[in-house]
N, C-alpha and C positions, 0 to 999 in steps of 0.2 A: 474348716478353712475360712466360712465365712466370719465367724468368732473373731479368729485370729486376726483376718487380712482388718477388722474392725478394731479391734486393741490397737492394732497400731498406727490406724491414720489419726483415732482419736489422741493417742501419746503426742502425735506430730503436732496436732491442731495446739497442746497444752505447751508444746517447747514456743509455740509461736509464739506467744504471750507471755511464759514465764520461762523460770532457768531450773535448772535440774536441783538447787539447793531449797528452792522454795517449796518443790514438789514435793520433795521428801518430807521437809518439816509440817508441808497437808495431809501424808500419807500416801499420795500419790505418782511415790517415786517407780525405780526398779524395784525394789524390795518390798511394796506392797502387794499383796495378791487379792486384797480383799474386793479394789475393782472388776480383776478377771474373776473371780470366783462368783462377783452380783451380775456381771454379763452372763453369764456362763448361765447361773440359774433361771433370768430373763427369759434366756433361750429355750431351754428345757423347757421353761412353763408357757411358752409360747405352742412348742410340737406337742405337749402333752395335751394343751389345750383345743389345738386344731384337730388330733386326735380324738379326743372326745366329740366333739361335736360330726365326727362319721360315724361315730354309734358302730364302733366294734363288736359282733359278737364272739361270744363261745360256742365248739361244736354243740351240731344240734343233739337235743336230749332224744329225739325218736319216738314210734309211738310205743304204748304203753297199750300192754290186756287187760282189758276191762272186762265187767260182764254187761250184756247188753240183753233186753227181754226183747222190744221189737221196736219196727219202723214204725212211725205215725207220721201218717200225714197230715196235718191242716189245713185244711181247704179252707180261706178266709174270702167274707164278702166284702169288695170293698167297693159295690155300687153305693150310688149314690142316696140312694135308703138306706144306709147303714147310716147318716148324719141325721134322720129324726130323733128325736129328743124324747122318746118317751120307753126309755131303756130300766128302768125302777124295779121295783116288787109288780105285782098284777095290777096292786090298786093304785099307786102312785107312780110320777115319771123324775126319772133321774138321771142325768148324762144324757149323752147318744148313745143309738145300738154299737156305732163301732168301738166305744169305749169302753162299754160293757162285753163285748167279745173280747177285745183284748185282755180284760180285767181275767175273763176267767179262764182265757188259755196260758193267761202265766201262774195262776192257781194249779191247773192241770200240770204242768213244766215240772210244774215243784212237786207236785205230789207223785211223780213218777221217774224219777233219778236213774232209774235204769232204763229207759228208754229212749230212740233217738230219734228227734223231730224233726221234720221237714216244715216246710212253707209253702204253701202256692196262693197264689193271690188272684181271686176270679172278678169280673162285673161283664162286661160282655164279651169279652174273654179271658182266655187265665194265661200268666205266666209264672215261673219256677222261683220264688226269692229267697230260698235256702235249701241245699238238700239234706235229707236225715244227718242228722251230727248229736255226739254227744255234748260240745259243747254249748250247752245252754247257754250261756252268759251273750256268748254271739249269737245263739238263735233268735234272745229276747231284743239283741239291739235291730235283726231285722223286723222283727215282731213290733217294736216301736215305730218304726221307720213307714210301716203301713196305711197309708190313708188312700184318699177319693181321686188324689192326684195323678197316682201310677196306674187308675186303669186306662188301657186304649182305646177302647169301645163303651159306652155306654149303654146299659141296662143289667140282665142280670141271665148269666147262661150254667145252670147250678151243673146239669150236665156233663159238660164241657170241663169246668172243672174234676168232676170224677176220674172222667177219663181223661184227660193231666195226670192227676197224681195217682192213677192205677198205671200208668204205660210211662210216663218219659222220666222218673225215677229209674236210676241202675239199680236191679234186683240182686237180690242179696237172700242169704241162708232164713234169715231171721224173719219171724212170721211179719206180717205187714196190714195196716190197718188205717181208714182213711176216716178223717174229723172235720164234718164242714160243717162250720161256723156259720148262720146266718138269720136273716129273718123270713125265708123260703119264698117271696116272691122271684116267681121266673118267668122271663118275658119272652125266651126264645132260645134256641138253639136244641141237642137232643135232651130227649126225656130222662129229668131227672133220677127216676124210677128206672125207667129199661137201663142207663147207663148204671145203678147202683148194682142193678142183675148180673151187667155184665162183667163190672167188678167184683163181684161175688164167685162167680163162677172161676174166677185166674187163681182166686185163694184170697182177695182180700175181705172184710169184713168194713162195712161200712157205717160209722155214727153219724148223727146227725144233733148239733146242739143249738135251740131257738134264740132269736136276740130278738126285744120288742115286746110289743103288747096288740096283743088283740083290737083292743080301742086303735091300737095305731096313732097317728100323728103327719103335720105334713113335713114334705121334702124342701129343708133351704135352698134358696138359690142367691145365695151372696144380700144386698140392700138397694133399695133404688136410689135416686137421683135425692133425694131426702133422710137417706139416711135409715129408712124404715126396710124391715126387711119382708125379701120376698120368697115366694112359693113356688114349688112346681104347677105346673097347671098343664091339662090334657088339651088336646084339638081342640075340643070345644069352650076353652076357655074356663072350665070347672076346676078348684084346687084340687090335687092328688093327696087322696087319703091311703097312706105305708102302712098293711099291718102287717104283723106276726100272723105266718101261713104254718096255724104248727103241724096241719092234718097234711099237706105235703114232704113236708121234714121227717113225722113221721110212717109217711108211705116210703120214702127213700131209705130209710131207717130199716125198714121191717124189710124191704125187698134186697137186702143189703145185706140182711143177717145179723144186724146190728142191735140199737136200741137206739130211743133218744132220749134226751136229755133239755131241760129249761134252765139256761144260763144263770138266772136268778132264783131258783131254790137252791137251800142251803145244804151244802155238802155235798152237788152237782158233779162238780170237777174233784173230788176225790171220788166220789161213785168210778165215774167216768175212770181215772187212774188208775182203781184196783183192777177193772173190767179188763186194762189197755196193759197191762202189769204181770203175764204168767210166772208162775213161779219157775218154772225153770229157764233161769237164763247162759246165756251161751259166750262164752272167753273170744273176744274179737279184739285187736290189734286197732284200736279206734282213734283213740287221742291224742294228737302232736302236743308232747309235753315244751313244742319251742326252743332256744336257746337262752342260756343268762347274756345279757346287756355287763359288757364291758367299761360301756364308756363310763358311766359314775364313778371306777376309780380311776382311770386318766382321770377326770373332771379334781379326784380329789389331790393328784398328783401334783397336776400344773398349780393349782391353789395353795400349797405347802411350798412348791419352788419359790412362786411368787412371794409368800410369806418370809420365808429365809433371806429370798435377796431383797427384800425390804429389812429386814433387822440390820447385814451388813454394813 
């Protein structure tokens, strides 16, 4: 109707100006179509166009049976020791500790394809940033997404974390096992040992893998008024030396049932992967295989109308 009611005021506007003999001899008589037929297509590639850009889908595809071996959780440190810089081999420093954890929990990811990983993110206390999923691709963009910004509290409560990711997970058939990531200084909250016990005891199995160095290194705190950068420093005015607590990592480890693990020896997170890896795995209904994205051909639709009613 609109087409229409538009054909013909524009006709009216050209009788203003000229005479129906001159039309014809532009082409722009009654007898041409080729105006309504380049409106007409205008149009089309107008709705096709504004169609596309609402991004129509197709029904959704559903989930799909996978096999799934088990839940891992990662407990990641993201106090503020996690930003010294002396993350390397034993004798050398390279990166931060948090870089170097993250380096080898997407090593882990990879070497264990059938398992489905969680996230929890601890400093002086923990919350939930991803729950078990098979898709990795989104585990790792929240696994990126990780830093010193998102804790609430400040320090480091390894603990707390445990029992996080032993209790506010929805349980599932699938055996279940918890991975915290850190450099094992704890400054408060419960015992990172009794809480590994008491995850041990519901059915979980507890790893522990070290970030850092023994030597350790200090904690930044942004640059001062010059530009030069500064340090954490204790009550007393003394800088704070962060090391690698690995004989605690390893006490939560063993009370745990677990083992641990030093982020920086080589073939770590594959160790770690076969260990988290049983062979029998179990057909779960896991993965939203999503819908396909319509709108690219409207996009390519309105584009070809527009095309034709330029050539006319």
């Amino acid at each position: 109707m609109v087409f229409v009611y538009s054909v013909r005021r524009m006709k009216q506007a050209r009788l203003a100006f000229s005479s129906p003999v001159m039309m014809a001899r532009l082409g722009l008589g009654k007898g041409s179509r080729r105006f309504a037929a380049r409106g007409f297509l205008v149009i089309v590639s107008a709705i096709l166009a504004v169609t596309a850009l609402a991004r129509p889908l197709g029904p959704p595809a559903g989930a799909q049976e996978v096999p799934v071996s088990m839940d891992v959780i990662v407990a990641l440190d993201i106090s503020d020791s996690m930003l010294v810089p002396d993350s390397g081999d034993r004798s050398r420093s390279a990166g931060d500790r948090l870089s170097a954890a993250k380096e080898f929990i997407k090593k882990l990811v990879s070497d264990a394809p059938g398992d489905r990983f969680g996230l929890v993110l601890f400093s002086g206390d923990s919350i939930i940033s991803c729950p078990p999923t098979l898709d990795h691709a989104t585990y790792l963009e929240f696994l990126s997404d990780a830093d010193v910004t998102k804790q609430d509290l400040p320090g480091t409560a390894i603990g707390d974390a445990l029992i996080t990711a032993a209790t506010k997970f929805k349980k599932s058939s699938l055996p279940r096992a918890v991975v915290v990531v850190s450099d094992g200084e704890n400054t408060y909250g419960p015992d990172p040992a009794g809480a590994a016990r008491e995850a041990a005891s519901a059915g979980l199995k507890i790893y522990a893998v070290g970030v850092g160095t023994s030597a350790g290194g200090r904690i930044p705190e942004g640059v001062d008024f010059f530009g030069q950068p500064k340090y954490k420093r204790d009550r007393s005015g003394q800088t704070v030396v962060s090391r690698l607590r690995e004989g605690a990592l390893k006490a939560v480890a063993e009370a745990g049932g677990g083992r641990y693990f030093y982020s920086q020896d080589a073939g770590a997170a594959g160790s770690l992967a076969k260990v988290l890896s049983p062979k029998a795995a179990r057909k779960s209904k896991e993965k939203f295989a999503g819908a396909e994205e319509y709108g690219p051909w409207f996009a390519l639709g309105a584009a070809a109308a527009l095309g034709m009613a330029t050539i006319l």
